[in-house]
C-alpha positions, -999 to +999 in steps of 0.1 A: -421-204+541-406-234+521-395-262+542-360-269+531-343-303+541-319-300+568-290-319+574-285-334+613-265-319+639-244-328+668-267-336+698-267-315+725-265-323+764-270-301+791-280-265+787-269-236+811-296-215+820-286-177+808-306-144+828-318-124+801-321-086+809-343-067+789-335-028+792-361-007+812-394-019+829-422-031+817-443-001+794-475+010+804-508+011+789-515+052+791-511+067+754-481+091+751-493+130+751-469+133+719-480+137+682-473+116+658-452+135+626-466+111+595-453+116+561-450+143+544-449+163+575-484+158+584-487+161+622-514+133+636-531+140+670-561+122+685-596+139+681-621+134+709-616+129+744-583+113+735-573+080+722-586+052+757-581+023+735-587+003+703-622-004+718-631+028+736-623+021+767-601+036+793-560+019+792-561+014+829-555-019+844-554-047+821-571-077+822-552-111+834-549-147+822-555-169+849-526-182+870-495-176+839-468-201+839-442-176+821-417-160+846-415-130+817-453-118+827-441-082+840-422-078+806-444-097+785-440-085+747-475-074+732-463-063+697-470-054+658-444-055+628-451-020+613-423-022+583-448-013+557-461+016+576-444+045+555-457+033+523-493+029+537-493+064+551-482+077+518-508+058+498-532+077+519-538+052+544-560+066+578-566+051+609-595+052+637-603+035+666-632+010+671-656+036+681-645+062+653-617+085+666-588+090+643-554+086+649-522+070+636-516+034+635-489+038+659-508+058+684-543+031+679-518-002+684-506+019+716-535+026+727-544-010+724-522-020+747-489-027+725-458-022+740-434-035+712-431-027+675-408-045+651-386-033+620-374-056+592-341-041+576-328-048+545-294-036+528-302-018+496-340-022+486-335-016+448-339-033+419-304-049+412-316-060+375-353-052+356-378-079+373-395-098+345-421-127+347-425-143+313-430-115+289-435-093+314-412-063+332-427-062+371-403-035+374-369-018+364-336-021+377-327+006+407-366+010+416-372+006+450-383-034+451-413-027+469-431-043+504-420-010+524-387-005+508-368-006+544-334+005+541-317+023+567-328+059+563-365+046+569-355+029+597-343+053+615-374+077+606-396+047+619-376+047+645-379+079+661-419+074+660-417+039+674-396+057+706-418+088+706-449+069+709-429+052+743-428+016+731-400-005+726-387-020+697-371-049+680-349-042+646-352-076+624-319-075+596-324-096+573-286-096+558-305-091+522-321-064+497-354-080+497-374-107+516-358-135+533-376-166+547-368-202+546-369-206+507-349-180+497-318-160+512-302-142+490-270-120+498-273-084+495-260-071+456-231-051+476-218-086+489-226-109+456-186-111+453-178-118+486-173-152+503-155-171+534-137-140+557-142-114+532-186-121+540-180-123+575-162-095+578-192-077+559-216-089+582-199-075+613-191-044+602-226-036+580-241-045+620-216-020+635-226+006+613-259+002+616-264+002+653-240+035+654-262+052+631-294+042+651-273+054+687-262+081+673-296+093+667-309+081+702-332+054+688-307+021+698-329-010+694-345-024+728-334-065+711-324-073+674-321-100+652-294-118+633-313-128+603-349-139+598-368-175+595-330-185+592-338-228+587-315-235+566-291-207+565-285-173+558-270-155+530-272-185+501-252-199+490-224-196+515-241-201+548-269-225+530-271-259+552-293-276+529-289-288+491-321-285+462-297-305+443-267-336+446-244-309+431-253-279+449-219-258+462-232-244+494-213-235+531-233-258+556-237-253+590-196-240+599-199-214+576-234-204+584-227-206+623-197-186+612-216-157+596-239-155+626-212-151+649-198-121+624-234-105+632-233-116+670-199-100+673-211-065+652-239-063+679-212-072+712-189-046+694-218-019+701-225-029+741-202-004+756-213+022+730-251+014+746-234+011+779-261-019+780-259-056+765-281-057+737-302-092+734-296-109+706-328-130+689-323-166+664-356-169+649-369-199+626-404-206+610-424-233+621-436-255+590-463-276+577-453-310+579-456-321+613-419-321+623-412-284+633-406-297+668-375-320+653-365-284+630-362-263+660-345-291+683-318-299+658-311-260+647-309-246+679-288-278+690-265-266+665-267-229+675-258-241+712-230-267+700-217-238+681-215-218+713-227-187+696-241-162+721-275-152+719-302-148+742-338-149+728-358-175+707-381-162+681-404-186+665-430-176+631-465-195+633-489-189+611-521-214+616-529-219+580-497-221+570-479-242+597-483-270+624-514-269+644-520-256+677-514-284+694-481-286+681-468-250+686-478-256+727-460-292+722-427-273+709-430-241+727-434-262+759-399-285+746-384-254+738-386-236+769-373-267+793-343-277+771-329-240+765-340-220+788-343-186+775-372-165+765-394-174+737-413-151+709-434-158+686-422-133+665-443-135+634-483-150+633-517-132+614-549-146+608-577-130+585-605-114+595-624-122+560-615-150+534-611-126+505-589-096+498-608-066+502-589-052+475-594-077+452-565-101+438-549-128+453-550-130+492-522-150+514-550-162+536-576-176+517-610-197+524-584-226+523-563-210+546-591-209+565-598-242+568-564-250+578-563-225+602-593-238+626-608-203+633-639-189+612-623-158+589-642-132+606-629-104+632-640-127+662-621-159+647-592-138+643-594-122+675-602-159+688-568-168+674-545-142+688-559-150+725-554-184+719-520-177+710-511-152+739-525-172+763-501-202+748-469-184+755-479-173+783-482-207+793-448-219+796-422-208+815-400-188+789-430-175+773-421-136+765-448-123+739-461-126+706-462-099+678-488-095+648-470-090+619-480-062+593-513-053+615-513-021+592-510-032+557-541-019+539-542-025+503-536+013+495-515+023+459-481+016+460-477-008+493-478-042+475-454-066+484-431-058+457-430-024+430-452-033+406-477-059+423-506-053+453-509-066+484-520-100+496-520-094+534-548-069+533-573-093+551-545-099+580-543-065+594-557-056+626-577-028+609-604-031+583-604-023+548-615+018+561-585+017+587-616+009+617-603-012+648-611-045+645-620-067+680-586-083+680-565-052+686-586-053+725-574-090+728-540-076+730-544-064+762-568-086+776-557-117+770-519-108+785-508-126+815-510-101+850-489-072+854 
């Protein structure tokens, strides 16, 4: 979540408003009557009555911000990042709802009212060399590097219970083995070599084969990304825009617009296969200093002066972490009037306690806290994410808002890397027991009408 220096673009002018179609209507709120196949085979069904909601209460009609500005408010995105579910579930993870009825985290989130779930993707997830901090080996080379290990196998296995559970979902690649943000992103170890046409031609066709494998087993992506908080480039140093050093050998913006149109064109190569366009999301992180508004202008007027052809704006906010509120309404508000397509906050988490409950170091912290403007309890944090819903909402490209990791409990083996534990344990939408906590019934009240 480094804010790296970017270099300035050609302005751009006038912008043509594009239609977006998203596939299918709008989801409903009733839970799907299938089970939910966990690993190791496990089959999870609700007990009780059946699973109503997060809260108890019946999924009928849902409750409705006053008067919303967005034009998106029958397709509005309610939605969780579940990448690390697998390894949760495997280090014994188990879910209930508010009131105490079990269930999986999948069928609780739809219960809540959720409608979207989101899937990071990374190349090869294993170790390409032993990780060592000072003295010490983290872990050894071809070990799974950790924080939910997703490759493509657990994709598609994520995949098929995403579907089954009737909500749609949005597949995140990050063009990497490991994490990507605006600090770091690194190529994957397959691609270390490769450079100029040789990359591109990577990038297109690793995007082509991934989409096949995902239609071929009847779980094609419902919108996807082309990298992730993508600032200053993508796979460093080729399509890196911005220099750490006077010296620094990197691609700028042509040959980082040029590997984005290599993963545009994998995804328009798959369109006829779908027999449906597939909408493409550009996503960037908001930062810290004040100027995100002047980041996102001067990227995305680069991405349109570039002509590349995507459809969707994805934005990460984090309130501890990132401008305040009243500069994520301020951009969302610039965003929407000068380009004219839908907009999603894509990535945002608050804590519902200052500490980890696992013990260790925590992302959010009581400093985070007092960044973030909310009290670190489950009300603030369920104060936060209607706050925020109601802020897309507001303006007219407003499309949704997804929590990410709502499911990460701080269980063995689901730290965010092989041989470390989890920080984000006091950001999930669950408790340190796998209880409900208020936010999850936010979700569905705080949405704009049906």
């Amino acid at each position: 979540m480094n804010d790296p220096r970017l270099q300035d673009g050609t302005p751009f002018g006038a912008v043509t408003r594009r239609n977006l179609l998203l596939a299918g209507a709008a989801l409903p709120f009733a839970v799907p009557a299938s089970a939910d196949v966990v690993p190791g085979g496990a089959t999870a069904t609700a007990s009780g009555p059946g699973l109503a909601s997060a809260a108890g209460s019946a999924p009928v009609a849902a409750a409705c911000t006053p008067g919303p500005a967005t034009r998106h408010a029958r397709d509005f995105i309610l939605g969780a990042d579940v990448s690390t579910l697998d390894v949760v579930e495997r280090g014994g993870a188990r879910f209930t709802t508010a009131d105490g009825r079990s269930g999986t985290a999948l069928q609780i989130l739809r219960a809540a009212g959720v409608n979207w779930a989101r899937l990071r993707l990374w190349h090869t997830p294993v170790n390409a060399a032993d990780v060592i901090e000072g003295d010490r080996i983290i872990s050894r080379h071809g070990e799974p590097v950790g924080g939910g290990n997703n490759g493509l196998a657990l994709t598609l296995a994520l995949a098929k219970r995403i579907q089954a559970q009737g909500m749609k979902w949005l597949l995140d690649i990050h063009y990497s083995d490991f994490w990507t943000d605006p600090g770091k992103q690194a190529k994957p170890a397959a691609w270390a070599k490769l450079s100029g046409k040789a990359l591109q031609d990577a990038v297109e066709r690793y995007t082509v084969e991934v989409l096949t494998a995902l239609h071929r087993q009847g779980t094609d992506p419902d919108m996807i990304q082309v990298g992730n908080e993508i600032n200053g480039g993508m796979l460093w140093p080729d399509g890196k825009t911005w220099r750490e050093t006077p010296d620094e050998k990197i691609g700028g913006h042509d040959a980082f617009a040029a590997l984005l149109a290599a993963g545009i064109r994998g995804v328009r190569a798959t369109d006829t296969m779908r027999g449906k366009r597939l909408p493409v999301m550009l996503h960037l992180a908001h930062t810290g200093d004040g100027k995100s508004g002047e980041l996102f202008r001067r990227v995305y007027d680069q991405f349109e002066a570039a002509k590349l052809d995507y459809d969707i704006i994805g934005l990460s906010w984090y309130p501890y972490h990132h401008d305040d509120f009243t500069q994520l309404r301020a951009n969302l508000r610039d965003l929407s009037d000068r380009y004219r397509k839908p907009l999603v906050v894509v990535e945002t988490a608050y804590g519902w306690q200052p500490e980890n409950p696992g013990g260790g170091p925590a992302v959010f912290n009581p400093e985070g806290a007092q960044r973030g403007g909310y009290l670190a309890t489950p009300q603030g944090q369920a104060d936060m994410l209607r706050d925020l819903v109601q802020a897309v909402a507001a303006v007219p490209e407003g499309l949704g808002v997804f929590w990410w990791e709502p499911a990460w409990l701080n269980v063995p083996g689901a730290g965010w890397r092989t041989g470390e534990g989890n920080g984000w344990a006091n950001q999930t939408l669950f408790d340190a027991q796998g209880r409900a906590l208020p936010a999850l019934k936010v979700f569905r009240d705080s949405a704009p009408c049906r």
